[in-house]
C-alpha positions as a Markdown table, in Angstrom:
| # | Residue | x | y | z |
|---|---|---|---|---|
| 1 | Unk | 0.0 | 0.0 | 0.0 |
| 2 | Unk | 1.6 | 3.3 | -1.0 |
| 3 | Unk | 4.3 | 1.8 | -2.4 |
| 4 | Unk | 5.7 | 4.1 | -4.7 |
| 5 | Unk | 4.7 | 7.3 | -2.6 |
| 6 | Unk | 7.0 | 5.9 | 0.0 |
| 7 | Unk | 9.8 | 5.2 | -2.2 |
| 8 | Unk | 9.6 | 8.8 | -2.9 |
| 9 | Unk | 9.7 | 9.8 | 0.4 |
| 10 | Unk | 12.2 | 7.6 | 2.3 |
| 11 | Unk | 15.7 | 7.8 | 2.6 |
| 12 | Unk | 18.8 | 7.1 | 3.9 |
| 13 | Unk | 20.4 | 8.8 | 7.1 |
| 14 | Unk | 23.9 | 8.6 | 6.2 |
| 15 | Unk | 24.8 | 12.6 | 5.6 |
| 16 | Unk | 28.7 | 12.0 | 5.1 |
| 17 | Unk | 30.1 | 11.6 | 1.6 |
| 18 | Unk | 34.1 | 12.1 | 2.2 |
| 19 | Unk | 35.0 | 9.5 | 5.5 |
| 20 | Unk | 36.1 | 6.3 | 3.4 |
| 21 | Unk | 39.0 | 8.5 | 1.6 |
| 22 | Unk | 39.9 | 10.4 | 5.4 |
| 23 | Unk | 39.5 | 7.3 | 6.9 |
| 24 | Unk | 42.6 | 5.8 | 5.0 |
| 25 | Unk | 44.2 | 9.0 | 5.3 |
| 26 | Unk | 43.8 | 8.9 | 8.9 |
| 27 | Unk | 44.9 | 5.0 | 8.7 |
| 28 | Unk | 48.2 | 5.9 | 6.8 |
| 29 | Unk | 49.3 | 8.9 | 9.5 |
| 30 | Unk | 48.7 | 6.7 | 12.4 |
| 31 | Unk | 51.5 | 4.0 | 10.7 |
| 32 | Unk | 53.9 | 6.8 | 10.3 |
| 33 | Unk | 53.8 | 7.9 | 14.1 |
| 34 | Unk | 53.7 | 4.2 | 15.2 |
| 35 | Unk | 56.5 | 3.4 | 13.6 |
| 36 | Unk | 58.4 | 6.5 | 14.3 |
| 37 | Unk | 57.8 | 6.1 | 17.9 |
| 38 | Unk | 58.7 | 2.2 | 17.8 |
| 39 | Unk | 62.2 | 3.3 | 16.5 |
| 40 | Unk | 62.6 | 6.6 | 18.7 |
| 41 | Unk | 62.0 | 4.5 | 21.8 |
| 42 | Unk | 64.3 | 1.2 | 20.2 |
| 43 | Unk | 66.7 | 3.7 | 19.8 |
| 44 | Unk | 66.5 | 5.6 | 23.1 |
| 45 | Unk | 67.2 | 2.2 | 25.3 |
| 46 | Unk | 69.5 | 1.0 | 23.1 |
| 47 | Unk | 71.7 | 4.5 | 23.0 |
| 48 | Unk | 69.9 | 5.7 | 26.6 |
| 49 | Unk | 68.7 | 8.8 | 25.3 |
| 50 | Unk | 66.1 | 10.2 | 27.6 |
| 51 | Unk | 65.3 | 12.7 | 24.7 |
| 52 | Unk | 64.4 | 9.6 | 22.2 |
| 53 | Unk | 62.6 | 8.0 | 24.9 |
| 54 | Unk | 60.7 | 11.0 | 25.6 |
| 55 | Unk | 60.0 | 11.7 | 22.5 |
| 56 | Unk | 58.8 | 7.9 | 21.6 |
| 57 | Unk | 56.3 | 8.1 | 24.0 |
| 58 | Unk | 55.2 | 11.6 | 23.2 |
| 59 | Unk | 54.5 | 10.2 | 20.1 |
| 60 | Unk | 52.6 | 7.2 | 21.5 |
| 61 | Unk | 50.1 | 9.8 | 23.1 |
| 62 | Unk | 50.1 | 10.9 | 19.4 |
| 63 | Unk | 49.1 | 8.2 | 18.0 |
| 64 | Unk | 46.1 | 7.5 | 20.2 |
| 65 | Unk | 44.4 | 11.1 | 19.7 |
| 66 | Unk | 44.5 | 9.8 | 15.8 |
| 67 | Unk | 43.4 | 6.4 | 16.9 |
| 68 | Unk | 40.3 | 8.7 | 18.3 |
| 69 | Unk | 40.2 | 10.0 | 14.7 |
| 70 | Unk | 39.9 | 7.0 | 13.0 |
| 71 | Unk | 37.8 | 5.1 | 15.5 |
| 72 | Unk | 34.8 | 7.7 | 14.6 |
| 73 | Unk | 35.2 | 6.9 | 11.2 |
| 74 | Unk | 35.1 | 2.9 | 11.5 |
| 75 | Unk | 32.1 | 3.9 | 14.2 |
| 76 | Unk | 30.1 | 6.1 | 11.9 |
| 77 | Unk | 30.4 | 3.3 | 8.5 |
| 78 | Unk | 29.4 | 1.2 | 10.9 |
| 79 | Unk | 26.5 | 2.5 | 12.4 |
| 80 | Unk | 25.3 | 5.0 | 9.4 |
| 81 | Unk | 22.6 | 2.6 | 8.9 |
| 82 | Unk | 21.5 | 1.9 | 12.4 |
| 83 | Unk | 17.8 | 2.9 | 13.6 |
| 84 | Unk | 19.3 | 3.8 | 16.8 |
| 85 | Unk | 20.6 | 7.0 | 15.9 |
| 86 | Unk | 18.0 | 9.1 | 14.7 |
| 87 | Unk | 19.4 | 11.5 | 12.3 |
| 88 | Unk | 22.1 | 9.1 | 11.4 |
| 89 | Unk | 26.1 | 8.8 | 12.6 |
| 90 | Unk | 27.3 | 12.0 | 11.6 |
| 91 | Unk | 28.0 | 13.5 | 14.6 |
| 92 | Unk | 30.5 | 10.4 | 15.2 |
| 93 | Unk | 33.4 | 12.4 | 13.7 |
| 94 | Unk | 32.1 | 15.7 | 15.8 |
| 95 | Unk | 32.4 | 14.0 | 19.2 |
| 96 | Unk | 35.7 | 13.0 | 18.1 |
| 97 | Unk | 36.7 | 16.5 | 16.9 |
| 98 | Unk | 35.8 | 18.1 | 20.2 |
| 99 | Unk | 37.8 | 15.2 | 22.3 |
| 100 | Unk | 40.8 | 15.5 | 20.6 |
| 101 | Unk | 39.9 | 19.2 | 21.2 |
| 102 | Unk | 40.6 | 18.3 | 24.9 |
| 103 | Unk | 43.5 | 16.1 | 24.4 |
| 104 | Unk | 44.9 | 19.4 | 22.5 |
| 105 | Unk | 44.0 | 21.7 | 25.2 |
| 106 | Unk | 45.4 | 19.4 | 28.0 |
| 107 | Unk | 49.0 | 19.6 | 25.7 |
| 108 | Unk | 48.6 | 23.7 | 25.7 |
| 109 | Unk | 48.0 | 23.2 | 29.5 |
| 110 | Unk | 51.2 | 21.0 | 30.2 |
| 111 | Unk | 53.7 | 23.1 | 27.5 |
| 112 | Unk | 52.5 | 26.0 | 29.5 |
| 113 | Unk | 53.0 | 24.7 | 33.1 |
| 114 | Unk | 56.5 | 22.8 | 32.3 |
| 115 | Unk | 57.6 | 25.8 | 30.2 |
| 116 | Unk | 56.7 | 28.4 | 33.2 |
| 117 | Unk | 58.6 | 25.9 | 35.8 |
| 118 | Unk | 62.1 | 25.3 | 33.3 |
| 119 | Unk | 61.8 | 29.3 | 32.7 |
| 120 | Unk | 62.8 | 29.3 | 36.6 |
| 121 | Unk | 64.6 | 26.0 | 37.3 |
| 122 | Unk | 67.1 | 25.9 | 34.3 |
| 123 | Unk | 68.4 | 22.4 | 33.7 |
| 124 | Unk | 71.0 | 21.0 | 31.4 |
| 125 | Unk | 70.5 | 20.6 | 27.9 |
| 126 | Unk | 71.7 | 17.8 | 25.4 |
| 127 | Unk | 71.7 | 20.2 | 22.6 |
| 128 | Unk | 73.0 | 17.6 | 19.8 |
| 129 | Unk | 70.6 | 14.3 | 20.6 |
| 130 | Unk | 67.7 | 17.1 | 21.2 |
| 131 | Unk | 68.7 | 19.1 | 18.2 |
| 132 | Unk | 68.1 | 14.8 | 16.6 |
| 133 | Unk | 64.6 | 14.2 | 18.1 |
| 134 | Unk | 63.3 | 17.2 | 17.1 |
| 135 | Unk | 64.6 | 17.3 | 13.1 |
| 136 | Unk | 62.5 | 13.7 | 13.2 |
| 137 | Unk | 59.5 | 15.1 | 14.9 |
| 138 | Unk | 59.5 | 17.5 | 12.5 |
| 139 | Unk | 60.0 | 15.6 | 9.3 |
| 140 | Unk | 57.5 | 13.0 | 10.6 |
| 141 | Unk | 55.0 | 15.6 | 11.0 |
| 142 | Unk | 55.6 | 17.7 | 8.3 |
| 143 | Unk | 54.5 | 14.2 | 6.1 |
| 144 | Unk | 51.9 | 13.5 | 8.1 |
| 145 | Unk | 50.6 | 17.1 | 7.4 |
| 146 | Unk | 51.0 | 16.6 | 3.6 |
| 147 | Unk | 49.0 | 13.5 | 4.0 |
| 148 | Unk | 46.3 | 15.1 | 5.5 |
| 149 | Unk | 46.8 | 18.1 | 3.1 |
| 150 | Unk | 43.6 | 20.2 | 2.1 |
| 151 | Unk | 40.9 | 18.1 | 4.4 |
| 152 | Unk | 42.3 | 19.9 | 8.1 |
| 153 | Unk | 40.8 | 23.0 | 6.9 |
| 154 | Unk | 37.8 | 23.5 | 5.9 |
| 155 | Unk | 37.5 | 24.8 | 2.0 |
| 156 | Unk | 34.5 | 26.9 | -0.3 |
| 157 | Unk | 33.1 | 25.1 | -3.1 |
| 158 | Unk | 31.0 | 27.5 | -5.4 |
| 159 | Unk | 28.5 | 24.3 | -5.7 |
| 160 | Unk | 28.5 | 22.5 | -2.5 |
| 161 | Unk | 28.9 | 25.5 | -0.1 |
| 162 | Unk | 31.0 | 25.3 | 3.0 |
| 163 | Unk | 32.9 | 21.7 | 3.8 |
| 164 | Unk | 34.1 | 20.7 | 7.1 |
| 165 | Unk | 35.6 | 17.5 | 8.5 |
| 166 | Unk | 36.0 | 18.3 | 11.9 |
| 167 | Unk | 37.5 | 15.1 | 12.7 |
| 168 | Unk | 40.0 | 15.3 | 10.6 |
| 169 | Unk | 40.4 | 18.7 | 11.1 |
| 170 | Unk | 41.5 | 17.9 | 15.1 |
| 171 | Unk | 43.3 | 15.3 | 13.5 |
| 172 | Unk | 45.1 | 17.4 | 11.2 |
| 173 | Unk | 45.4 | 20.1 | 14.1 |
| 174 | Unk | 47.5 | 17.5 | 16.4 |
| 175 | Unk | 50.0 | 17.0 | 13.7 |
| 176 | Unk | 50.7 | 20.9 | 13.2 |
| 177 | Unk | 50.7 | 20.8 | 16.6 |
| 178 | Unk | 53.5 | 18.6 | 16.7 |
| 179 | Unk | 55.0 | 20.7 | 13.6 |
| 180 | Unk | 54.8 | 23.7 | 15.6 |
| 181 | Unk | 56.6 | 22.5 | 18.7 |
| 182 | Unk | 59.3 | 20.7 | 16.5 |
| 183 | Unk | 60.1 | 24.3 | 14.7 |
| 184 | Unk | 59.9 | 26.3 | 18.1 |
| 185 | Unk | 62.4 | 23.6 | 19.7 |
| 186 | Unk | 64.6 | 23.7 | 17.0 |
| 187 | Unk | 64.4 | 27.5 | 17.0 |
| 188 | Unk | 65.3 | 27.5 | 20.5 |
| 189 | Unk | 68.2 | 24.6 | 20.7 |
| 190 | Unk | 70.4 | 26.1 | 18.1 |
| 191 | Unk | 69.7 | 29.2 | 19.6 |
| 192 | Unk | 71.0 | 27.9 | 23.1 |
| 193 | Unk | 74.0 | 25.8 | 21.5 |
| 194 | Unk | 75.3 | 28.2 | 19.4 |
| 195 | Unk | 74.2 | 32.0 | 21.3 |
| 196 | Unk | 74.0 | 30.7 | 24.9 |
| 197 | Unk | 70.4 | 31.7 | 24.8 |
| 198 | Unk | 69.4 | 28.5 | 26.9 |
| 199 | Unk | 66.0 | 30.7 | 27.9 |
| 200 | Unk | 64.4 | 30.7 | 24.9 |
| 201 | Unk | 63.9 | 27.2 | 25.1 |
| 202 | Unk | 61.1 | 28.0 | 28.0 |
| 203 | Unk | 59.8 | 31.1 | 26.0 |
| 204 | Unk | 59.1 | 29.0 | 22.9 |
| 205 | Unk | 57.5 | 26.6 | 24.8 |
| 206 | Unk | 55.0 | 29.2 | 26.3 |
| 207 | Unk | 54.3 | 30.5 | 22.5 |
| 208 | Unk | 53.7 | 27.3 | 21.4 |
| 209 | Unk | 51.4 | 26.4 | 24.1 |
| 210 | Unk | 49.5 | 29.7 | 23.8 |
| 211 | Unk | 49.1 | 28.9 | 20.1 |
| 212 | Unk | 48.3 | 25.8 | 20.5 |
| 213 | Unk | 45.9 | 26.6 | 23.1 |
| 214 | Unk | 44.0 | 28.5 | 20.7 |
| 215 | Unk | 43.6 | 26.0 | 18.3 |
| 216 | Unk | 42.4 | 24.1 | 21.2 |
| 217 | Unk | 39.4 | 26.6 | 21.9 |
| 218 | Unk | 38.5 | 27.1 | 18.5 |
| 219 | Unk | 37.5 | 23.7 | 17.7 |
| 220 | Unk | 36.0 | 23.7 | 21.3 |
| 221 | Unk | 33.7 | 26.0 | 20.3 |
| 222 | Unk | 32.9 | 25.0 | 16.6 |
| 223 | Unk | 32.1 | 20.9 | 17.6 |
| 224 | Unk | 30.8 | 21.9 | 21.1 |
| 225 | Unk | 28.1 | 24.0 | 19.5 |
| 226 | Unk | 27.1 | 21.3 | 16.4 |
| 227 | Unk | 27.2 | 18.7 | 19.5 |
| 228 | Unk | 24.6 | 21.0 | 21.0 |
| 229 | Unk | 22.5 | 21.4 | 17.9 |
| 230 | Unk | 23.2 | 25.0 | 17.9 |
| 231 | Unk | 23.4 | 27.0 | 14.7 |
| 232 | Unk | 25.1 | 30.4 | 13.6 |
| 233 | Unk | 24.8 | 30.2 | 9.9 |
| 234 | Unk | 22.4 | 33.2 | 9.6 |
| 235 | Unk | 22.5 | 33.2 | 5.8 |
| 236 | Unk | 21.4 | 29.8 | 5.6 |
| 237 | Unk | 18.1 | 30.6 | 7.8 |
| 238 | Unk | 17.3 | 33.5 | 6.0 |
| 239 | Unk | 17.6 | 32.0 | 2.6 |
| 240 | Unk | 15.0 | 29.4 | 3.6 |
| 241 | Unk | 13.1 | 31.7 | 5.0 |
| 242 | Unk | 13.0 | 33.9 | 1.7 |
| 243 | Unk | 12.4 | 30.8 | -0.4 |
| 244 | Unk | 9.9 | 30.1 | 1.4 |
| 245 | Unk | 7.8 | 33.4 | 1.6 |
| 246 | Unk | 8.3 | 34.5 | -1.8 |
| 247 | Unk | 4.3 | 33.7 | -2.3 |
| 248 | Unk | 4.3 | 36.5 | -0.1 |
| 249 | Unk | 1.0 | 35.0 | 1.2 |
| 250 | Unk | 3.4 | 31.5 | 3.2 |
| 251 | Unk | 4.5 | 32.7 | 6.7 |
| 252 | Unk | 7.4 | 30.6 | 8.4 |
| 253 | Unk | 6.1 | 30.5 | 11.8 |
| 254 | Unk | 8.9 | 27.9 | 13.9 |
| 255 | Unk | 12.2 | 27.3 | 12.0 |
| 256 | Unk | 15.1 | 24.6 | 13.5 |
| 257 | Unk | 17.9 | 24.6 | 11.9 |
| 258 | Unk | 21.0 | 22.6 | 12.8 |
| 259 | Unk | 23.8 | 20.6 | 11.3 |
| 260 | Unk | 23.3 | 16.8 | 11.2 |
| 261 | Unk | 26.7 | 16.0 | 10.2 |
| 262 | Unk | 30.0 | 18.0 | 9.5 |
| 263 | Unk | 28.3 | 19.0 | 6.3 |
| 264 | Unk | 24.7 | 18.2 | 6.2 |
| 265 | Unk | 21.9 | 20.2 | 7.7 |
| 266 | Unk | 18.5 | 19.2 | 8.9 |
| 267 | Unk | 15.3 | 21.5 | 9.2 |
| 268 | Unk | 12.0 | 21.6 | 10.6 |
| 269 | Unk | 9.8 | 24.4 | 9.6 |
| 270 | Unk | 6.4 | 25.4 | 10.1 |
| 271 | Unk | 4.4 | 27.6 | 8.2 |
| 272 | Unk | 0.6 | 29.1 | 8.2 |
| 273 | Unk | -0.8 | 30.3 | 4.8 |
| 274 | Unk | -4.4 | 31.1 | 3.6 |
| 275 | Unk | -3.9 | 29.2 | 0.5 |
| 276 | Unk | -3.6 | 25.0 | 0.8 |
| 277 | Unk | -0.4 | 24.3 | -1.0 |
| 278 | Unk | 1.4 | 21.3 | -1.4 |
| 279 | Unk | 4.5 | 19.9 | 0.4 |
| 280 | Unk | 6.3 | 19.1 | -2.9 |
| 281 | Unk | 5.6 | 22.9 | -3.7 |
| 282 | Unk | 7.4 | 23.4 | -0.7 |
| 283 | Unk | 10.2 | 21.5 | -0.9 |
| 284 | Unk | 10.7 | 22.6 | -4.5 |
| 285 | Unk | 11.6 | 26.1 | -3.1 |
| 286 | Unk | 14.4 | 24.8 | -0.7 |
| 287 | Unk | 15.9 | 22.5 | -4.1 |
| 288 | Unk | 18.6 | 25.2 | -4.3 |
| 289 | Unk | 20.1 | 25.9 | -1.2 |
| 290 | Unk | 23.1 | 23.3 | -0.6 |
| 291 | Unk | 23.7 | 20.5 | 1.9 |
| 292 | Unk | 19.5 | 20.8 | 3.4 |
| 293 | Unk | 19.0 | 17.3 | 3.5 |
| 294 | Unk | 16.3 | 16.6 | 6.0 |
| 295 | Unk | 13.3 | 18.5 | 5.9 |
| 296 | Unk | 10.4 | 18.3 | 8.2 |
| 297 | Unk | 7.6 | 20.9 | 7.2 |
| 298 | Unk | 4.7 | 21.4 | 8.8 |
| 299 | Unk | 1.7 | 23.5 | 7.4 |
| 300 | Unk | -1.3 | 25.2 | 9.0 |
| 301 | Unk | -4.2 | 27.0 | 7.3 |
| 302 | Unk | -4.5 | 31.1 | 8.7 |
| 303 | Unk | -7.4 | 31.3 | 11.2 |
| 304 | Unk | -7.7 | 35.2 | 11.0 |
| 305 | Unk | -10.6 | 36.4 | 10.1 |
| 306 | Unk | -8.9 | 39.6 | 8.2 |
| 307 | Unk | -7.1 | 36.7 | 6.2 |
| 308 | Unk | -8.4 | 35.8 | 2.9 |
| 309 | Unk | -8.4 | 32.3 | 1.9 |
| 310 | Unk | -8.3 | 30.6 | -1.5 |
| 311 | Unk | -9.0 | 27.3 | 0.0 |
């Protein structure tokens, strides 16, 4: 019964086109740092570097805020079919965007405190096996930020609107994270080795940890408030709501809008007319604004008696 009429209407809540390709992106950076870290730390017992050791396991902690990253993908494939969530898996990648999010923050929070307590307790350097670790942090991240190239921030297509992996994006965020510090320690080292300035070592680690603290709160912000179902995308809301008064005689009377995904968007509207239009009619007038893919409308008929109705 209402076969075809249903086929119309139904279908699928799986909002996110790009994760298989990030996915394996994601896959491919977290086998760099592995291994990295499995021959930093091989190499720190077997020459007893503390700096390799350190480093190893710095990149352990590394490779588990990816694991994060990729774990949302394999979670949201898996699940972008379920019943149980009701607007889909999207927001699989967003919960791991803002966690990561706090795994950055937490770094900001420790560069800040270590850097603030070695700017007044000076310790010995080993400039040279530092000077080591932090040339292969840096080349190791530097790859792993080509890898990711392109998808970390988000980009404007003229046709698609605004995309935005956030998950990838806090993925791509922990590796220039890692960039960052690499070029601020090498900064500082050489400077220390060469120029006796041994404090810039603490300074650089407060600018990185500043900078990276911002990043930090930024992505806070932006995957806290999609988590939340909160919207700021003022253009978007008033485009619907032109498209969909342009009768002039169609009054939106409730519009929700908020983001189902990292780049789909769900709305429920609902509007009171004098004139009984049809939903399709509706709908038609929404065809052209970009990444609306679930629409609820509802529709009421104007009770006023000043209104006139062409019932």
């Amino acid at each position: 019964m209402h076969t075809l009429t249903r086929q119309k209407l139904s279908h699928r809540h799986v909002f996110d086109k790009c994760s298989k390709a990030n996915e394996r992106k994601t896959m491919a950076v977290i086998i760099l740092t592995v291994v990295t870290m499995g021959v930093e730390i091989s190499t720190g017992i077997i020459t007893g570097s503390m700096a390799l050791l350190a480093d190893g396991w710095h990149m352990g902690t590394h490779a588990m805020a990816l694991g994060i990253t990729w774990f949302a993908y394999v979670m949201a494939r898996r699940y972008g079919k379920s019943s149980i969530f009701s607007f889909g898996a999207g927001k699989f990648g967003i919960l791991a965007g803002y966690t990561s999010a706090l795994f950055l923050g937490a770094t900001a929070i420790y560069m800040l405190v270590a850097s603030t307590i070695r700017f007044f307790n000076p310790v010995d350097i080993g400039f040279n096996e530092a000077i080591i670790v932090a040339i292969i942090g840096l080349l190791v991240n530097v790859l792993s930020v080509w890898m990711l190239r392109g998808d970390g921030e988000h980009h404007h297509d003229h046709h698609h609107g605004h995309q935005h992996d956030y998950n990838l994006k806090a993925a791509y965020l922990h590796v220039l994270a890692d960039a960052l510090t690499s070029v601020l320690a090498i900064i500082a080292l050489l400077a220390g080795k060469y120029f006796a300035l041994v404090f810039l070592d603490p300074v650089m680690g407060l600018v990185g940890g500043i900078l990276i603290g911002s990043w930090a709160w930024g992505l806070l912000k932006s995957s806290g408030l999609i988590l939340l179902d909160g919207n700021r995308d003022d253009e978007k809301k008033q485009a619907i709501i032109t498209a969909m008064e342009c009768d002039h005689d169609t009054k939106i009377v409730d519009l929700h809008l908020w983001k189902l995904s990292s780049n789909s968007l769900g709305a429920v509207i609902t509007l009171v007319a004098g004139r009984t239009r049809s939903t399709e009619e509706y709908r038609g007038r929404l065809s052209q604004i970009h990444n609306l893919d679930h629409i609820t409308i509802e529709t009421h008929s104007c009770m006023d008696k000043s209104c006139v109705c062409h019932n």
